[in-house]
C-alpha positions, 0 to 999 in steps of 0.5 A: 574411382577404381572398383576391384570386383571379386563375385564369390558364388556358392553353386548349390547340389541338388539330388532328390532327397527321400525320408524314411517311413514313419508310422508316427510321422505327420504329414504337415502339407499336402497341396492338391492343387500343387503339381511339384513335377510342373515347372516352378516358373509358370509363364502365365503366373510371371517371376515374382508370383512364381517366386511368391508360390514358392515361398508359401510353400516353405513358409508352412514348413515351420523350420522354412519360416524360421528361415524366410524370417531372417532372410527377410531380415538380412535383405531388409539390411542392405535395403532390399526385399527379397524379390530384390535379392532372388533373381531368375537365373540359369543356375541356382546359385547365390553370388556374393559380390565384394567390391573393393573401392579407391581413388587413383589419387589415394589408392591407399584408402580402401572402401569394402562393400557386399552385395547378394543375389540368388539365382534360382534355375528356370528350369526346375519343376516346383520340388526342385524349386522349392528345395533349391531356394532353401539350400540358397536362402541358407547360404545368404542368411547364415554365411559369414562374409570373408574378405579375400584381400586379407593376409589371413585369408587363406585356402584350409579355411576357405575350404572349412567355410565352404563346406562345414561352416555356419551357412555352408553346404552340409547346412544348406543340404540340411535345410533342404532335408528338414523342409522336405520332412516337414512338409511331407512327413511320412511320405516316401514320395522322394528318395536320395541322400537325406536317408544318409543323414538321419540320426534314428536315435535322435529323430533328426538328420545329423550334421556330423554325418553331412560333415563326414559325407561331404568331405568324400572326394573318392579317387580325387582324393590324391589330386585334392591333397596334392593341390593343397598341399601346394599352398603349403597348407596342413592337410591333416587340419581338414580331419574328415577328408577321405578317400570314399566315393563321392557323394556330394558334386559341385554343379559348378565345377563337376567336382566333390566339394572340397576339389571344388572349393580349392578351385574356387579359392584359385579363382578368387586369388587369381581376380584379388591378386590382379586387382592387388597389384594394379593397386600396388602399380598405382601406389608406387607411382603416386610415391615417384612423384613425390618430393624428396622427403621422410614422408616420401621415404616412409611411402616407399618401405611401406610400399615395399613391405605391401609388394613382399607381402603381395608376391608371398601370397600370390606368386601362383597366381600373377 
């Protein structure tokens, strides 16, 4: 069996988030005994009661328990716990793994399967730790799964996804401010961009200004046009995109968001369009070694219409 790999990862941002005072803010956990400048992974406790120390952390925040109850759910889904899911890594970064699957013989019977992991950074102090295990929880629980090898998959709503999509980034930084408030109240303890977000009228953070924020690419803002515009993809359609300072960074790409998912999208092309044209190669020889025939005659135009469709779209990628 023939396996085509594509690994989508999603890199999460972490800047140090502040909540504004409160007179009336209650302060929901205070842990003495938690050192939040120590490093999360303490090498006597080992990984998995590292991982456990952090996870009761965001289980007493009640929008955290929310959330570790229906991550629990989806790993129990693909047959895993979530010590099976979340892995020390170099990075924080949640990794979604699409395996396509055929046989040589039958290259034209395809086999999709998903698989998660997170990687949480062995380097960060338990606060990080504890914030950038949310923001990566997020993106597993709630991101819908996308198929690259369909036609319809293209770069306007790959960037959308990414960035303003159920589970995406603004949802993800989200989490982490609603976490932090919870478990700190009124403290002004940490101070950074969930300031930005705060809706006073409503007493909550907003997920339009995220929206508006994240969108931000400053003076790549040319550069980001350009290269969509290159796919031949309406910009106008990504209405929040602007040309303010950019606050939110990709750690993966060291690029704002919306530059960086178009990276992203090239990169999964560039490994969908490989795979798609070994499987094409294998198609066309299986049809040559046919006996002359209609079915034979039906195998070559489908054949023909798939390699039309395959050089459309990925002519900037083979």
């Amino acid at each position: 069996m023939l396996i085509g790999k594509i690994s989508i990862i999603f890199i999460m941002l972490f800047i140090y988030q502040g909540i504004p005072s409160s007179g009336h803010a209650r302060v929901l956990f205070v842990d003495e005994n938690a050192d939040f400048n120590s490093q999360w992974l303490d090498s006597q406790l080992g990984p998995e009661e590292s991982l456990k120390k952090i996870l009761r952390i965001i289980n007493r925040s009640q929008v955290g328990k929310e959330l570790l109850q229906l991550a629990n759910k989806k790993a129990y889904q693909q047959g895993e716990t979530l010590f099976d899911i979340i892995k020390v890594g170099e990075i924080s970064v949640s990794d979604t793994t699409l395996l396509r699957k055929f046989y040589p013989q039958n290259p034209e019977q395809i086999i999709y399967e998903t698989k998660s992991k997170i990687f949480l950074n062995k380097e960060l102090n338990l606060m990080d730790g504890v914030l950038d295990l949310a923001h990566e929880l997020t993106h597993f629980t709630h991101r819908s799964s996308f198929n690259p090898y369909l036609n319809n998959f293209n770069l306007i709503d790959f960037i959308k996804s990414t960035i303003e999509g159920t589970g995406g980034e603004v949802d993800a930084f989200l989490m982490e401010c609603r976490i932090l408030k919870e478990l700190f109240g009124s403290t002004n303890k940490y101070n950074g961009n969930c300031k930005k977000l705060l809706d006073p009228m409503k007493g909550d953070f907003s997920r339009e200004k995220g929206i508006e924020l994240f969108y931000q690419v400053g003076e790549y803002y040319k550069t980001t046009v350009k290269t969509i515009s290159m796919y031949g993809e309406n910009v106008s359609l990504l209405g929040s995109l602007n040309s303010q300072d950019a606050i939110y960074i990709s750690s993966a790409y060291g690029l704002p968001y919306p530059l960086a998912a178009v990276k992203e999208f090239m990169s999964i092309m560039d490994r969908v369009c490989l795979n798609d044209q070994k499987r094409l190669s294998l198609l066309k020889e299986k049809s040559a070694r046919m006996p002359a025939s209609v079915d034979r005659e039906y195998s070559i135009q489908k054949i023909d219409q798939e390699y039309l469709s395959f050089k459309q779209r990925c002519q900037k990628h083979i």
